[in-house]
Every structure is written in C-alpha cells, then in structure tokens.
C-alpha positions, 0 to 999 in steps of 0.5 A, a space after each residue: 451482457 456487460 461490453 467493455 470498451 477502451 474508451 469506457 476503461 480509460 475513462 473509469 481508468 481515470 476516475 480511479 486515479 483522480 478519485 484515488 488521489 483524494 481518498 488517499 490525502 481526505 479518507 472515506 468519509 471526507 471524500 464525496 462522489 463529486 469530489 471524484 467527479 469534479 476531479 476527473 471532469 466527468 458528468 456525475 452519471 458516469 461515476 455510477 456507469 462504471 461504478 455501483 457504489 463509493 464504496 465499490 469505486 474505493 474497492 477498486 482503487 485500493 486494487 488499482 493504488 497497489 498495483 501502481 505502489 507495488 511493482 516497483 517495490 516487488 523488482 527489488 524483492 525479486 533482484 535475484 543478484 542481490 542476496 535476500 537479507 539485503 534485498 528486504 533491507 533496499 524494500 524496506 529502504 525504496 519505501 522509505 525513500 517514497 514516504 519521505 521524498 515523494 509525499 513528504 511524511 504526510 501521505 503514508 499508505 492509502 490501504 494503511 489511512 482506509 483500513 485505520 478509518 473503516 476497517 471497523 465499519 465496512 466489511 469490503 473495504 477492510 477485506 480489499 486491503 486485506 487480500 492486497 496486504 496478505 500478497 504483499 506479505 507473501 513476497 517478502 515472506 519467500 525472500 526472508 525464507 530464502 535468507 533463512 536457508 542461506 543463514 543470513 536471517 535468524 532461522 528461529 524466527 517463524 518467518 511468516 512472524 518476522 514479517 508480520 511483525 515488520 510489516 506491522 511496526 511500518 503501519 504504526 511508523 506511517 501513522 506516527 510520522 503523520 502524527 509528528 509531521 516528521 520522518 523521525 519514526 520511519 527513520 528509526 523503524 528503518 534502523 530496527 529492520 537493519 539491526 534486527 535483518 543484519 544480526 
C-alpha cells in the first residue's frame, strides 16, 4: 500500500510545476525526463518514485495546468452581480488579457499545444485534455443557458453549439497568434464574441 506524505507530494508537486513549464513552451516530444529533472533539481529516480511514466507525469500536469489556469477564469463566470452575457464577454476578455500580457502571444494554452501534438498518438493525453475541456465547456454552458432565459443571448442558438463553436475558433485563435507572432487573431476573435454574445 501506497503512503503519501507531505514532503513526497511537495516534492512531486514540484516536478509537475517545473515539468509543466517545459511541456508547455517545448511540447512532448521535445521534452525529455531530464529535462524535468534537471528543472526541478531532483535525482532522476525520483521522477519515476512518483510518476510511472512521461506520459503518466504529462497526464497529471494537464490536470494540474487547469487547475492553476481555470480558477481565476471560472470566478468570472460565476459573479453572479454581473448579468451573464457580460460575464462570458469579462471570460473571454480575462483570457484574452493573459495571452497577450502574461505570455506574450507565444505560449497559448498548453492542453491546446498537447492535444494539437498527440492527440493523433497517444490516447491518454488526447483524453486528459478532453475531460478538462468538457468541464470548461459546461461552465460556460450554464451561463449562456442562463442569458438565454433572460433573453440576453439568442435563445435559437443550441447553447452547447454556441460554446463549442467559440471555444473552437479561441484554439484556432492561440494557434494562428503563435504562427504570426502577433495578437491580431485573439484581438479579432475577441471582437467576434462581442458581436456575436452582444446581438
């Protein structure tokens, strides 16, 4: 029987960070364990102490990148003061603001850059991202349904579609911003939501 301990989570805690700095600006192939390692200044047998694999330690720190990405993002959606068509539109624009001011058009979304690498070739990865896209999706989903009951929101609009598809055109948006090395597509993706959430 596996025991955990505080100092044995810390210290995996901290692998997943460094490790997920590297996946997220190298991508998969591209990132070796001792990259991680040496990131974290740990012995490379600690890396498989707490992790069975790369790809078992890549798994995780999807769930960990959306579990430090998301919250901040799922406040906003949930500000009840705020009226729900304007609380998609201060998402979408929180996430916006971080692309282009904290990683400056480079970084986009690490599920995003994974999922666009392997998604094709390795099952686990491609279903990680997956279950924390569909959470994502269901947040906003409620809130669109909510506008739509108020009649803020076109109501002829399937709203598990609407998000899709916004969520959809923001992936497209992160890989053409990286691509141009410019904010030019988030920038314009943004002024889409805005007339598509406003009308």
């Amino acid at each position: 029987m596996e025991i955990k301990t505080i100092k044995g989570e810390q210290k995996s805690d901290a692998l997943l960070e460094k490790g997920m700095e590297i996946l997220w600006s190298k991508g998969y192939n591209a990132t070796s364990v001792n990259d991680i390692v040496q990131a974290a200044g740990v012995p490379k047998g600690s890396f498989y102490f707490y992790f069975k694999s790369k790809e078992d330690f890549t798994v995780k720190a999807i769930g960990k990148y959306f579990d430090t990405m998301f919250p901040p993002a799922l406040e906003i959606l949930k500000d009840k003061t705020v009226s729900p068509k304007h609380r998609i539109l201060n998402f979408y624009e929180y996430r916006t603001k971080v692309l282009k001011e904290e990683f400056d058009c480079k970084m986009g979304c690490m599920g995003c850059n994974l999922v666009n690498e392997m998604a094709e070739h390795n099952e686990e990865i491609r279903l990680a991202v997956q279950m924390k896209t569909e959470i994502v999706n269901s947040h906003i989903t409620s809130v669109v349904i909510e506008g739509q009951e108020n009649d803020e929101i076109n109501p002829d609009i399937e709203a598990t579609n609407l998000v899709a598809f916004m969520e959809d055109a923001g992936r497209g948006a992160m890989v053409s911003m990286k691509e141009q090395d410019s904010s030019y597509p988030i920038d314009n993706f943004m002024k889409m939501i805005r007339t598509l959430i406003l009308n």
